[in-house]
Each structure stands twice: as C-alpha cells, then as structure tokens.
One Martini backbone bead per residue (centre of mass of N, CA, C, O) as a GRO file, in nm:
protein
  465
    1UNK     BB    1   0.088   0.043   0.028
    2UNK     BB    2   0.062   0.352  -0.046
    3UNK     BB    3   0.069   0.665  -0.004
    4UNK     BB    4  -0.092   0.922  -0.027
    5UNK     BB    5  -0.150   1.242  -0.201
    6UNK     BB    6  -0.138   1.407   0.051
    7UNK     BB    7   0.150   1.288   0.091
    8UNK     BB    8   0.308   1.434  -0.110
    9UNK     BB    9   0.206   1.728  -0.107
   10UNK     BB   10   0.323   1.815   0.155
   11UNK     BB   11   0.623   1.753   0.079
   12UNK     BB   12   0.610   1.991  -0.173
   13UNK     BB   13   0.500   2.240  -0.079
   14UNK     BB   14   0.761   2.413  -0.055
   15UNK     BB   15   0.814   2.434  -0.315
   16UNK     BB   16   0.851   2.684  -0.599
   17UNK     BB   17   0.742   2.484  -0.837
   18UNK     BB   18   0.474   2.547  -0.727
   19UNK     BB   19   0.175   2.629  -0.778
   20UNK     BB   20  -0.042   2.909  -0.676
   21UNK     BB   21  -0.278   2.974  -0.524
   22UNK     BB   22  -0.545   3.054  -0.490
   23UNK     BB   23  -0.573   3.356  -0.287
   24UNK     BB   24  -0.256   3.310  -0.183
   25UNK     BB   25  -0.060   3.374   0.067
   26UNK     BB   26   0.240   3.581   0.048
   27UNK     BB   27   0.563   3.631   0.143
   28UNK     BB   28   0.526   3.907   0.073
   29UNK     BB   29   0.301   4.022   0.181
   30UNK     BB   30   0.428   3.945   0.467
   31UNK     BB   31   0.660   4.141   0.469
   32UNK     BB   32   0.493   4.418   0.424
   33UNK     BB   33   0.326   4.377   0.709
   34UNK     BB   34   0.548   4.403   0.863
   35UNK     BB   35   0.718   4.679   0.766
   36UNK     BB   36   0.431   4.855   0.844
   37UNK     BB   37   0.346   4.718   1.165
   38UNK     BB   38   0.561   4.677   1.317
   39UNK     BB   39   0.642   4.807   1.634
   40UNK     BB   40   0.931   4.782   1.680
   41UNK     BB   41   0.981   4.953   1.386
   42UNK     BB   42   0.828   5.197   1.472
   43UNK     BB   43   0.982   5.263   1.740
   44UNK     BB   44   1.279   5.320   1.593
   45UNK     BB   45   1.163   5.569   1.385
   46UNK     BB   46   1.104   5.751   1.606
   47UNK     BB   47   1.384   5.755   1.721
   48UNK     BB   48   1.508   5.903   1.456
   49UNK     BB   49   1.338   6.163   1.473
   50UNK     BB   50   1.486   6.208   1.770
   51UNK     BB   51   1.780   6.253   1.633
   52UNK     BB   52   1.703   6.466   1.455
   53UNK     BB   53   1.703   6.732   1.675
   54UNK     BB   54   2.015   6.739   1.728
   55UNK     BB   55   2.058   6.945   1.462
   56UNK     BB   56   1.884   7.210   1.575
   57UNK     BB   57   2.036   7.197   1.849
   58UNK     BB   58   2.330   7.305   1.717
   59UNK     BB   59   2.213   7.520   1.530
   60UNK     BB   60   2.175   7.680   1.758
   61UNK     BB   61   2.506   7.828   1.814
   62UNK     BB   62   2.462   8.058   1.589
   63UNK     BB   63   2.221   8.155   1.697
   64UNK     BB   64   2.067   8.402   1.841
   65UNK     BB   65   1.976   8.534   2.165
   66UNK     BB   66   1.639   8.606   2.286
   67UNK     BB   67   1.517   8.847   2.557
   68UNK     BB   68   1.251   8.945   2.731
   69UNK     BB   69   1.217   9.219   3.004
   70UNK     BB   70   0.965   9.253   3.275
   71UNK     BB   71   0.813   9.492   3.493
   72UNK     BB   72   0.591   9.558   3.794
   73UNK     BB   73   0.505   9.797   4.067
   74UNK     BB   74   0.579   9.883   4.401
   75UNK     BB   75   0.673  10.197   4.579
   76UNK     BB   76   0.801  10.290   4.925
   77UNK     BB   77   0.952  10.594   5.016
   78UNK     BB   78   1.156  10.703   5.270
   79UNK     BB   79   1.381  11.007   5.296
   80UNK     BB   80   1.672  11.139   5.434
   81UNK     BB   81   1.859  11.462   5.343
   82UNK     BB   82   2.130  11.552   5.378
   83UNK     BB   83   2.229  11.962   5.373
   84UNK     BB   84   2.305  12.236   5.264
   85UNK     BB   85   2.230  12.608   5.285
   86UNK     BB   86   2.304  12.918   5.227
   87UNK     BB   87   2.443  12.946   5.534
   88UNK     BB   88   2.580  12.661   5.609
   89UNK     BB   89   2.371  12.500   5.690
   90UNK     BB   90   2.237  12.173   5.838
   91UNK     BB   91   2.010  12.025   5.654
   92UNK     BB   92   1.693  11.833   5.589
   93UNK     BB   93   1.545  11.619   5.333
   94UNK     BB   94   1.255  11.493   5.248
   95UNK     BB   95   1.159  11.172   5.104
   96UNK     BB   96   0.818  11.040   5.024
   97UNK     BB   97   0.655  10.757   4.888
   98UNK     BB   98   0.446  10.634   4.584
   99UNK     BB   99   0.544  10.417   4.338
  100UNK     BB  100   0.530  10.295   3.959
  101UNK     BB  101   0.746  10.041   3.843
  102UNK     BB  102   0.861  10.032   3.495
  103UNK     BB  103   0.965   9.800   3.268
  104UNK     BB  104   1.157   9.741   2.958
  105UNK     BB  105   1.331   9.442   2.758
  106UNK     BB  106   1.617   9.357   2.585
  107UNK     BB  107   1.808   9.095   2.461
  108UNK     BB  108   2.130   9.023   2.213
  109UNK     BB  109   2.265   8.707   2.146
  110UNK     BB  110   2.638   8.625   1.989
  111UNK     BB  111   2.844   8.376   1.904
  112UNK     BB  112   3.124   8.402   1.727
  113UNK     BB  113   3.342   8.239   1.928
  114UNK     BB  114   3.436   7.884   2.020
  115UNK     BB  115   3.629   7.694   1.909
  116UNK     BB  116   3.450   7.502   1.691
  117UNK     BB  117   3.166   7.356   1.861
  118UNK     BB  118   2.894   7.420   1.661
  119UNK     BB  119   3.030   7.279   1.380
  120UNK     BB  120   3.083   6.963   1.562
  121UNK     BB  121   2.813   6.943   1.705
  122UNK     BB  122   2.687   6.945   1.390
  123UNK     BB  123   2.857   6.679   1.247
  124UNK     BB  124   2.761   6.471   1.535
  125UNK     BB  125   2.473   6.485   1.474
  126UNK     BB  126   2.459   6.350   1.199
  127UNK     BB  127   2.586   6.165   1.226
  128UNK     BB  128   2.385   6.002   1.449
  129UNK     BB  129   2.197   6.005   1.191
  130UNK     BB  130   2.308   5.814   1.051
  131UNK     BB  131   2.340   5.604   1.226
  132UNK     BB  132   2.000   5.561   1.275
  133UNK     BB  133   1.975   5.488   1.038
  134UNK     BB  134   2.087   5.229   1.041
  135UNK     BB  135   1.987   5.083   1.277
  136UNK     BB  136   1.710   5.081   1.101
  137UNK     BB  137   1.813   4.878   0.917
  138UNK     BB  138   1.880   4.661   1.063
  139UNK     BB  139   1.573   4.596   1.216
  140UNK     BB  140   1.435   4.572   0.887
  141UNK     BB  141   1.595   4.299   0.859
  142UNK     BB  142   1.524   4.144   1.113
  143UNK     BB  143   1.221   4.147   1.034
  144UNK     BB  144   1.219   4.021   0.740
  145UNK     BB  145   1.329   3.768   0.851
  146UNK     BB  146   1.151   3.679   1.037
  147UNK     BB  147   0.909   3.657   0.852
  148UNK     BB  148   1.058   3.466   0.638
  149UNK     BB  149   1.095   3.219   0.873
  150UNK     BB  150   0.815   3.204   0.974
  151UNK     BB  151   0.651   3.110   0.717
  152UNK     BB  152   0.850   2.861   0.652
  153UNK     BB  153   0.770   2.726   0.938
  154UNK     BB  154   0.493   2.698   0.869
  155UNK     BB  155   0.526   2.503   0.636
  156UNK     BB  156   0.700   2.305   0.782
  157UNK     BB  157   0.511   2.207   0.945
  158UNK     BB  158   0.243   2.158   0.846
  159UNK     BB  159   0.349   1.931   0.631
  160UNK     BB  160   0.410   1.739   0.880
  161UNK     BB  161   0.105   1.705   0.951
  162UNK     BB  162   0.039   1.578   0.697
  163UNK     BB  163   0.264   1.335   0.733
  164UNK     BB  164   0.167   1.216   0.966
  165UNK     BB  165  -0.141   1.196   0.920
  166UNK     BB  166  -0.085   0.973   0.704
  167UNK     BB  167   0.037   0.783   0.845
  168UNK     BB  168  -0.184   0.722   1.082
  169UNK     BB  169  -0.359   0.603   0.839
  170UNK     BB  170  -0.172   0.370   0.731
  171UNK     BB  171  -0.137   0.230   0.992
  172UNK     BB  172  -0.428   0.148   1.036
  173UNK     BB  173  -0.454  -0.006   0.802
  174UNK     BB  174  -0.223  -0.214   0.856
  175UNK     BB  175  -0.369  -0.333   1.127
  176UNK     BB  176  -0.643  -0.433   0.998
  177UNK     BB  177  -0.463  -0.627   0.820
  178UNK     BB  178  -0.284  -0.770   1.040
  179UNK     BB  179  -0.528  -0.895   1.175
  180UNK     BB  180  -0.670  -1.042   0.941
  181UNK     BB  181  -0.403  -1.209   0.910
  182UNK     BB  182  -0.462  -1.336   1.228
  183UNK     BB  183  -0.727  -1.474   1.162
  184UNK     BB  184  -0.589  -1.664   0.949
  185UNK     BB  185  -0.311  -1.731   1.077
  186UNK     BB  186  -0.055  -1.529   0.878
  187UNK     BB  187   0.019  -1.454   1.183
  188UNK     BB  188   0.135  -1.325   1.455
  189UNK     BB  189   0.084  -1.127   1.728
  190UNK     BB  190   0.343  -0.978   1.740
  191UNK     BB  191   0.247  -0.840   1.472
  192UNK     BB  192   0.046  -0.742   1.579
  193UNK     BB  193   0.192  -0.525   1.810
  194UNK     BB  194   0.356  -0.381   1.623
  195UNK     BB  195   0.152  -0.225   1.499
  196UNK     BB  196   0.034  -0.103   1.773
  197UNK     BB  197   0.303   0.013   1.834
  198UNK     BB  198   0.314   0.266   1.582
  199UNK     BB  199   0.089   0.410   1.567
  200UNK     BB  200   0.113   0.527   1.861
  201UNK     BB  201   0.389   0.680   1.751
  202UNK     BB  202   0.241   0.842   1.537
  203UNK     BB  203   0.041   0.994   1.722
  204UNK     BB  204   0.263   1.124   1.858
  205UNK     BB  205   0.356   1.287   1.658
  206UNK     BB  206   0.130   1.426   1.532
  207UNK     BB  207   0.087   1.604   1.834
  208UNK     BB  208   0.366   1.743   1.802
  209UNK     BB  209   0.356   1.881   1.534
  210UNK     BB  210   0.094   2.018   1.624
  211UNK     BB  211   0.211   2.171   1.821
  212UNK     BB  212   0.434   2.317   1.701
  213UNK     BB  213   0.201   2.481   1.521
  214UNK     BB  214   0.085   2.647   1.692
  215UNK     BB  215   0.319   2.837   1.799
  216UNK     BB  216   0.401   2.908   1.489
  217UNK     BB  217   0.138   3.067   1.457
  218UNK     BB  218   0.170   3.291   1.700
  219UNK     BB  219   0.459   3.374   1.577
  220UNK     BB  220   0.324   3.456   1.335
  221UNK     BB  221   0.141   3.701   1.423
  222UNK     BB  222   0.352   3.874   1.590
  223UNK     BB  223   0.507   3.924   1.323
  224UNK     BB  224   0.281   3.968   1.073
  225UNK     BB  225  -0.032   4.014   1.228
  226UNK     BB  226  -0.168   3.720   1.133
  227UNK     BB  227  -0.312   3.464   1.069
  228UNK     BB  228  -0.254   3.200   0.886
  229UNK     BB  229  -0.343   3.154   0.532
  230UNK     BB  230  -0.319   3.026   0.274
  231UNK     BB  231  -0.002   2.953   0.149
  232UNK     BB  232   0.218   2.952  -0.016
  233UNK     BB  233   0.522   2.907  -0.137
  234UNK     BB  234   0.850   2.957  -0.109
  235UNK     BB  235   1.142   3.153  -0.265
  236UNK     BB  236   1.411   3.218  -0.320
  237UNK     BB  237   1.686   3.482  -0.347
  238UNK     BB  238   1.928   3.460  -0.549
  239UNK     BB  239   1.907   3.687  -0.742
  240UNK     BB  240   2.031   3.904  -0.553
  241UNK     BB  241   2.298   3.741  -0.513
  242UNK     BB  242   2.592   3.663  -0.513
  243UNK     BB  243   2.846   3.432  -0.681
  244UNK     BB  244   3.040   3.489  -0.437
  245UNK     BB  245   3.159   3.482  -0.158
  246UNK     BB  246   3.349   3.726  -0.201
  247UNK     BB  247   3.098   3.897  -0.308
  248UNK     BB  248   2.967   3.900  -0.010
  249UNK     BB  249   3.171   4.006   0.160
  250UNK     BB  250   3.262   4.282   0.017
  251UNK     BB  251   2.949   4.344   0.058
  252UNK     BB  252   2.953   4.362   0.371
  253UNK     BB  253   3.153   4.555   0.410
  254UNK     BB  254   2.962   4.796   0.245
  255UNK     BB  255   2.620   4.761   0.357
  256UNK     BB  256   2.614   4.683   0.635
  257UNK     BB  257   2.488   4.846   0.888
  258UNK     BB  258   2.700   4.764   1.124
  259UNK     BB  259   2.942   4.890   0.960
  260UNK     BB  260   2.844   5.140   0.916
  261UNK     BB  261   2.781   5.217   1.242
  262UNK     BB  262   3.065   5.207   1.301
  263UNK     BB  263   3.154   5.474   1.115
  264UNK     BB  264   3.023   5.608   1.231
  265UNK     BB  265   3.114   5.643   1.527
  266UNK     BB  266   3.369   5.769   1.482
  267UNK     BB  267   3.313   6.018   1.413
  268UNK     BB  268   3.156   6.140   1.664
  269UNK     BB  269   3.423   6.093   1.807
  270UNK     BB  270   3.596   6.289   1.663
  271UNK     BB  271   3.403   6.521   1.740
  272UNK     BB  272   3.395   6.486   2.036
  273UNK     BB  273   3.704   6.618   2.054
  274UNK     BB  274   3.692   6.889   1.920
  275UNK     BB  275   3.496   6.999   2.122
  276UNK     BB  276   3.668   6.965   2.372
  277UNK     BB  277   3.905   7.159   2.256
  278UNK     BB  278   3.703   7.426   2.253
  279UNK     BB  279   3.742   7.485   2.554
  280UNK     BB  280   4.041   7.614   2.497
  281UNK     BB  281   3.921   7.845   2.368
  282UNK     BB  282   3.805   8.145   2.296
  283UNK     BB  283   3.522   8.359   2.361
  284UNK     BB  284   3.265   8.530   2.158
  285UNK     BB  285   3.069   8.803   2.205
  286UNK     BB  286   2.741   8.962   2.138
  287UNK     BB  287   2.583   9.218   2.310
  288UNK     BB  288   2.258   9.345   2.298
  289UNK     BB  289   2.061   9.623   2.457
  290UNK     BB  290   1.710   9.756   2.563
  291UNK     BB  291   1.591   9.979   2.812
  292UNK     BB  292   1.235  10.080   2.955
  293UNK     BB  293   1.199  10.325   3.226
  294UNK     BB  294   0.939  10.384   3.491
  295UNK     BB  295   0.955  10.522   3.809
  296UNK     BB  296   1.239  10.372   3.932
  297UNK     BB  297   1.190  10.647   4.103
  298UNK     BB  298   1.056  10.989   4.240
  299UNK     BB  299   1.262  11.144   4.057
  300UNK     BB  300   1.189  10.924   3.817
  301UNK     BB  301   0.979  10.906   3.516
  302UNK     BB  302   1.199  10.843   3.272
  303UNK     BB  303   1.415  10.562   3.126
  304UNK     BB  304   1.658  10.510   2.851
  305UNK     BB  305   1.875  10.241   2.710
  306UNK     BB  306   2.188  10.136   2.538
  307UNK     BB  307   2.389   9.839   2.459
  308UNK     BB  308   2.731   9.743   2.315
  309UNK     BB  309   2.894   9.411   2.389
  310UNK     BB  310   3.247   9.281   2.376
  311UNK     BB  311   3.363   8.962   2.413
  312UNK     BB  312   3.642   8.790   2.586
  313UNK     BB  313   3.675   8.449   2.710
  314UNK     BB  314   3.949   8.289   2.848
  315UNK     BB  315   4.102   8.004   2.922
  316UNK     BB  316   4.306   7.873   3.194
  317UNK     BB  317   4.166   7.737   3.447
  318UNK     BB  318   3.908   7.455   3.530
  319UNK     BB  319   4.047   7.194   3.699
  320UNK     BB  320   4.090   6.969   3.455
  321UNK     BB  321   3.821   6.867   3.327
  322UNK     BB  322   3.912   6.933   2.989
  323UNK     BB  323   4.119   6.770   2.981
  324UNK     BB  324   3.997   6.481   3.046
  325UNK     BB  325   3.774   6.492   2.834
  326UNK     BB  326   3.955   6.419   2.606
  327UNK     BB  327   4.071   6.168   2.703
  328UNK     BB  328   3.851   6.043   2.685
  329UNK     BB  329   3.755   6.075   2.396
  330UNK     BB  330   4.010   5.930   2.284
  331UNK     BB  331   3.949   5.653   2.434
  332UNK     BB  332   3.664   5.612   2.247
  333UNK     BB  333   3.793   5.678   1.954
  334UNK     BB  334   3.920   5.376   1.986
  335UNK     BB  335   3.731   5.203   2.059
  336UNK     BB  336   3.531   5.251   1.778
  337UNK     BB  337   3.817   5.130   1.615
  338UNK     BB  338   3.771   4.883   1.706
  339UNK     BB  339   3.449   4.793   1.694
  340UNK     BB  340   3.470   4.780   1.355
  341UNK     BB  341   3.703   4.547   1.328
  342UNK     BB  342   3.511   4.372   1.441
  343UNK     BB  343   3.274   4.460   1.313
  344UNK     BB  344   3.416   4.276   1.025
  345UNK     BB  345   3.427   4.020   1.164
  346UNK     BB  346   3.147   3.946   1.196
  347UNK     BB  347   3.077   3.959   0.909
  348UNK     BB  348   3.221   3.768   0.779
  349UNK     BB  349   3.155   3.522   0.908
  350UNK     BB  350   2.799   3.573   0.857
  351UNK     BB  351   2.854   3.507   0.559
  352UNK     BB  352   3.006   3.240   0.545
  353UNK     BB  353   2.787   3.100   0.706
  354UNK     BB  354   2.534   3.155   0.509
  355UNK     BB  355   2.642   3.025   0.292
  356UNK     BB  356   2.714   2.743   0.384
  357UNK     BB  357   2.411   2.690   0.411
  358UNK     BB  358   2.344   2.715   0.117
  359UNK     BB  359   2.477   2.485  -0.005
  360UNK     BB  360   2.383   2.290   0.204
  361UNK     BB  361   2.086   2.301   0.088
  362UNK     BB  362   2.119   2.205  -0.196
  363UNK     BB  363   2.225   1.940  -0.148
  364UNK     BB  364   1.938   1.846   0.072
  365UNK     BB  365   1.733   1.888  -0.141
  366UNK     BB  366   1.865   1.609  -0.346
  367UNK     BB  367   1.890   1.435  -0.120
  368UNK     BB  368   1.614   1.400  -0.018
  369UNK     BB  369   1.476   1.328  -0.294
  370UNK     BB  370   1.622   1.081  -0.304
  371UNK     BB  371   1.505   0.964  -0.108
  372UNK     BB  372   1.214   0.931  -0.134
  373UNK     BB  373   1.253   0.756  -0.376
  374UNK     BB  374   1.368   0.529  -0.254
  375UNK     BB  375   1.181   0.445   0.005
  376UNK     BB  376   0.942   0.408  -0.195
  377UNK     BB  377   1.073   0.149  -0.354
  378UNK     BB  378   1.115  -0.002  -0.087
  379UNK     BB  379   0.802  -0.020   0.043
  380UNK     BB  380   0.724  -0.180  -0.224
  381UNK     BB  381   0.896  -0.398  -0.200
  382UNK     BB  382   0.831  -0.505   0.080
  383UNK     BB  383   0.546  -0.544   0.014
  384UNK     BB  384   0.566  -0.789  -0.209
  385UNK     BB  385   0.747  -0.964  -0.001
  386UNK     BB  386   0.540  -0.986   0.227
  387UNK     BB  387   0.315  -1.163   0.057
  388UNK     BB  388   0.563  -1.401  -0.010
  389UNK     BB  389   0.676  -1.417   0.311
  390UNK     BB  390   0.935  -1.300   0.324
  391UNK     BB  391   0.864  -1.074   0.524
  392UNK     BB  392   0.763  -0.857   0.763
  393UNK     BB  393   0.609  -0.666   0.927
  394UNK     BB  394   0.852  -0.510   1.033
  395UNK     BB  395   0.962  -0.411   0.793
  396UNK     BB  396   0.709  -0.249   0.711
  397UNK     BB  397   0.726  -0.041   0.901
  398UNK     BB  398   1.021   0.049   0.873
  399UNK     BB  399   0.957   0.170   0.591
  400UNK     BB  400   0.756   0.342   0.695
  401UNK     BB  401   0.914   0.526   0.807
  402UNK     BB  402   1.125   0.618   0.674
  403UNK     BB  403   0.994   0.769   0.472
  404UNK     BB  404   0.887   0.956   0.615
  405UNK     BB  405   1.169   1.086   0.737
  406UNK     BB  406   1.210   1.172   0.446
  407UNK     BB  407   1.014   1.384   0.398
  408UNK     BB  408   1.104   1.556   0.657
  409UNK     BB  409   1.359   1.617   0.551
  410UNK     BB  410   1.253   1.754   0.299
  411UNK     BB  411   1.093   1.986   0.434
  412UNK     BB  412   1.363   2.092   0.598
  413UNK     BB  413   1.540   2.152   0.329
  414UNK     BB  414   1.317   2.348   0.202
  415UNK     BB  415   1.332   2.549   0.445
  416UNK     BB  416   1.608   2.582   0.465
  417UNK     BB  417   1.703   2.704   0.127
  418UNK     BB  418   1.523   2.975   0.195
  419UNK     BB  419   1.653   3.105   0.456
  420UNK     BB  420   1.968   3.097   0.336
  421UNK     BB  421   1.908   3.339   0.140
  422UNK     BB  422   1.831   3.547   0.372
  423UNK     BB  423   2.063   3.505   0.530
  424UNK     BB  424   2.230   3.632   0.351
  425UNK     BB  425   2.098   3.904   0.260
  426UNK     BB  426   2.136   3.987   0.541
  427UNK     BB  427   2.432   3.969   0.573
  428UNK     BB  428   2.492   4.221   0.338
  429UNK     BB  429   2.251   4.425   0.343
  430UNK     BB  430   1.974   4.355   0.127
  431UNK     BB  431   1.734   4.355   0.298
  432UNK     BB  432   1.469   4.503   0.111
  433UNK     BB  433   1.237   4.642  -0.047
  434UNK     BB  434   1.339   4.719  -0.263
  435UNK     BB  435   1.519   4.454  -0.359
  436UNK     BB  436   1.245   4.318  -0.324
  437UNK     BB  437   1.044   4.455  -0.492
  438UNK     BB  438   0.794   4.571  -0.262
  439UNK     BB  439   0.446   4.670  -0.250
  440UNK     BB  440   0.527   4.976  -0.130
  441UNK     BB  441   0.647   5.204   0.114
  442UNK     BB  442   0.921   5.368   0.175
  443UNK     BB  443   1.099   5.438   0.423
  444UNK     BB  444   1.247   5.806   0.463
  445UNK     BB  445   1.387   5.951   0.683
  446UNK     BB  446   1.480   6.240   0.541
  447UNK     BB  447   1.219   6.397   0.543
  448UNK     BB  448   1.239   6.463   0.835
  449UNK     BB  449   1.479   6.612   0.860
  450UNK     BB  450   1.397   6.852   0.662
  451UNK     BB  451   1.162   6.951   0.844
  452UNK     BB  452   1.414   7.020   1.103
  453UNK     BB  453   1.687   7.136   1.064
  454UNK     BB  454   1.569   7.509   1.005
  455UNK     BB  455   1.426   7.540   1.255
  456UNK     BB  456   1.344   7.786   1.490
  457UNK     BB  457   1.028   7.728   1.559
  458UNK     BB  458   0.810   7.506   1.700
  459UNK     BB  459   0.647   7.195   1.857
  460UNK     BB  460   0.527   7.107   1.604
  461UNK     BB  461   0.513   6.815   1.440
  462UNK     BB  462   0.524   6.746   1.111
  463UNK     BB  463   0.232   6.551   1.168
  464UNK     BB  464   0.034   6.754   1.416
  465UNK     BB  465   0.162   6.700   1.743
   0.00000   0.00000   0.00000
C-alpha cells in the first residue's frame, strides 16, 4: 500500500516550483505587512526621528539668543537727605512716597567664535542621524528576516503535520490488515502488537507535530500580524545574491549596516574630541540690550538705556576637567575604531556561515529528494516481498517510518533552502523592500530630517502631533 497523494503533496509543499493556490497568502505580502506594521519596527522610526533634533539643537549655536524681560510693581520711598542751606548750616529734606516702576528690556545675544565646538556639534549631530538611520537599516532586516523564517516555519510544520496525519492512516490500515491476517492464522499475535505499537508512536509525533504548528502559528501572528491562512510556497531569493562567496564578503564589508553604523560612530567619536578641544580656546560674544523704565525712583519718571558689548573670555585653568575630558574622548575613539574592526570581522564570519548554510542546503534539497524516491521504491518492494511471506510485518514498518523520516528530512531541507537564501541577503545588508522588490512605499528616513533640520521655532512635530 502507497502512502495517499496527501502526503506526496503535503512533502512537496515547500517547493517553489509549485503553481501558487488562487488567491494565497504570498510570503511578499507577510514581508509588506511586517514592514509596515511591525510595533517594534516602527518604535525604532520614530527613535530615528527623535535623533533628527539633535541637528537643530546644534544648529543652534549659530543663532542669536533674545530675550525680553518686562517688570512692574510698587514701591514706597521714605528718605532723608542731609544738605547744606544758604548760609552754610546742615539741614534735612526729607522725601517719602509711593510709585509705581516699570520697566521693559530685550537683550541679543550672539556667539561670535567658541574655538569650533558649535560647527562639531553640528557634523556630530549629523553623523549620530546618519548612524540612527543605519540602526534603522539593522532593526528593518532583522523584522523582515524574522518574517520570511516565521512563513518557511509555518510550511515547514504545516507539511510534516499533512505528513504525520497521512503516517498514521496509513499505520491505522496497516494494523487492520494484520488483524484480518491474524485471524485467518497469516501471522501471529507478535505482528498485530508491532503494527499497534507504530500506530501509537504515530500518533505521538502527530500531537507533537501538531503542538509545533500551533506554536509557530502564534508567533506567526505576533511576526507578521495575522493568523496564517492559504499560504502559497517560499521560493529563495538567489537572484538578488553575488555569485561568489569572496563577492558576498565584499559586500558585506560596504552595506551592512553594523559595519556603516559603526563607521558613523567612529565620525561621532572623532567629532566629540574636536568638541572638547574648543573647550580650550577663547570664546567672543556680541550681546546688544535695550530697556525703557518708568517711575524707577520718585525723583525718575522715565529713563531709556542701550548698550553693545564686545566679550572675550579666555580660559586659562577650569580645573582641569576639560583636559579630563579630551582624554576620555579620546579613548573612546579608540574604542569606536577597535569596534568597527570587530564587527568586520563578525560581518565577514556571518557572511560565511550562511553562505556555507545556502550551499549545504542547495544539496539536501537533492539529497532529501533522492531519499524520498528511494525509500518510496524499497517500501512497495518490501510489500510486494511481505506478501509471498519473504519479509515481516517489522519490516514492513520500518520502512513505513523510513519514508515517513525522508518526508520530512524534505520538507525540512527545503525551508532550510529558502531561509539560508535570506540569510545570506540580510548577512550582506541587502534584504530591503527596495531589493526585494515588495509592493509597498519605503520609509524614508531623511524627509524628516528635511522638515526639522533649519526650524526656528514651534512644538509641533511634521506630522500635526
């Protein structure tokens, strides 16, 4: 007896040569709705537009600070004045009352040179949005690899549990028929006890099968945002990949976004030394006020002022925490450029392994397939051999399960197959809807950045919040 045509098809699910079912959920479309809805992705986006700020707030160093300040009150004078008289005698004058001052004054103040630190400041902000943005890169692989792992899961369960279920009806037969052919004296009691004790361990792996899948159902949803239904096949993504292994590091080296995220750090570090350093030089300001006051004595009923002043103030010792300081910085840039060669170095390994991952699965798909075929072939031999008694019931088992275990060696070699294909492309840095070509609209990142980097002034963000 033949395994059913559920289970033929059930093995061959994962295929991508496989026609896709009318109108069936495709792993684009779980790419689309994770990129676009995934919570923690979109909490990272607006981190990125939280670091867009850091360049206006730099950018502020440039600009003039005004301030008006305005005052009024009460005020009640008692006073006496020795004076001289005509003729030289000391006598008192007495002046008491009450008024009310008011006063109002703007001042502008302008920061002339600070030895360099507002123009770091501003090339520091920048790079942190640029690293902000590469970060962003990282986050947005991360979710859409999740996401194409979590589909493959979800066939790849689905399918061993098509082939579970289909095991044991096969077992269930089986077992039926060597009742009747114990009863009728063909074997002995031994026999009908192999066959109910396979049936039982089928069913076992079937329940756990079936936990699997519900499993990964769950976080099939939590991934990608919906229950699974109709999903079509997986199909790899080589043709987005270089064709060499050394061309796959290359681009590694230039795309991935750990490694530009850590070059953008090294900017940051290097600016942040420059920073401290301006710390040593003079700094010159220009600060212009002008203020008009009423009735600020009893004798002044209005007086209006204005003045404009030049500062220069050197730093000659603060301490020494600006010296501190510099070296901290400097040992951190240090640090950022140790960890750059790090993380080219874990880029270069994880480009490897799954590289070598994509290789070895490409040959366990044909391996995987070449067992299925055989073992299809060796249990009608092994039936057609039990029926003019040459073989046992045991026998007959064992290569019922052998399929069985080739089955799902196939459908696990091909969600491996499809999976190290994404593997590769996010180890490159290239697994983006851009590349992927996903029917959606891309986050861009720098529209932000445009509509706040040369604000002046007000609360609300772009969007109206």
């Amino acid at each position: 007896m033949k395994l059913g045509a559920g289970v033929a098809l059930a093995a061959l699910l994962m295929s991508h040569a496989m026609a896709t079912p009318a109108m069936a959920d495709t792993i684009e479309a779980a790419l689309i709705r994770a990129y676009q809805n995934n919570p923690q992705l979109n909490a990272q986006r607006a981190s990125v537009r939280a670091t867009d700020e850091n360049v206006p707030q730099a950018l502020s160093g440039y600009r003039p600070k005004v301030a008006v300040t305005a005052s009024a009150g009460t005020q009640y004078t008692d006073t006496q004045t020795n004076t001289l008289n005509g003729s030289g005698q000391l006598s008192q004058i007495g002046l008491h009352g009450v008024n009310a001052p008011r006063s109002v004054g703007a001042t502008i103040s302008q920061t002339l040179f600070n030895g360099g630190q507002t123009g770091n400041r501003t090339r520091a902000a920048e790079s942190q949005v640029s690293a902000a943005r590469e970060g962003l890169r990282v986050l947005e692989q991360t979710v859409l690899f999740a996401a194409a792992t979590i589909y493959m899961d979800y066939l790849r369960d689905y399918a061993i549990v098509e082939v579970q279920r289909s095991n044991v009806r096969v077992l269930e037969q089986t077992l039926k028929q060597t009742r009747d052919r114990f009863n009728v004296g063909e074997v002995t009691r031994t026999d009908v006890a192999q066959s109910e004790a396979q049936l039982a361990a089928g069913r076992t792996q079937l329940l756990t099968a079936e936990s699997t899948l519900t499993t990964t159902r769950a976080n099939f949803r939590r991934i990608i945002g919906n229950d699974p239904s109709n999903l079509a096949p997986g199909s790899p993504v080589d043709r987005f990949l270089p064709t060499t292994l050394a061309a796959a590091v290359d681009r590694g080296l230039l795309e991935n976004p750990n490694v530009t995220a850590a070059m953008y750090g090294i900017d940051v570090s290097f600016l942040q030394v420059k920073v401290n350093e301006g710390a040593l030089f003079p700094t010159v300001t220009l600060q212009g006020s002008v203020q008009q006051s009423f009735e600020s004595t009893m004798a002044t009923y209005r007086a209006f002022g204005a003045s404009a002043v030049a500062q220069v103030s050197v730093p000659v010792f603060q301490g020494g925490a600006e010296y501190a300081l510099i070296r901290q910085s400097k040992e951190t840039l240090a640090q950022q450029r140790l960890n750059l060669e790090q993380v080219r170095d874990q880029t270069r390994a994880t480009v490897a392994q799954a590289w070598g991952q994509l290789v070895a699965g490409k040959a366990q798909v044909s391996s995987a397939q070449s067992q299925v075929t055989a073992s299809e072939i060796a249990l009608n031999g092994v039936r057609e051999e039990a029926r003019v008694g040459q073989r046992t019931t045991l026998d007959v088992l064992n290569a019922q399960q052998a399929l069985v275990n080739a089955r799902v060696a196939l459908v696990t070699a091909q969600h491996d197959r499809v999976v190290a294909s994404y593997s590769v492309l996010n180890s490159i840095g290239r697994l983006s809807p851009s590349v992927l070509n996903l029917a959606t609209n891309v986050y861009d990142p720098s529209v932000h950045y445009h509509q706040v980097r040369d604000s002046w002034f007000g609360v609300r963000t772009p969007d109206g919040r």
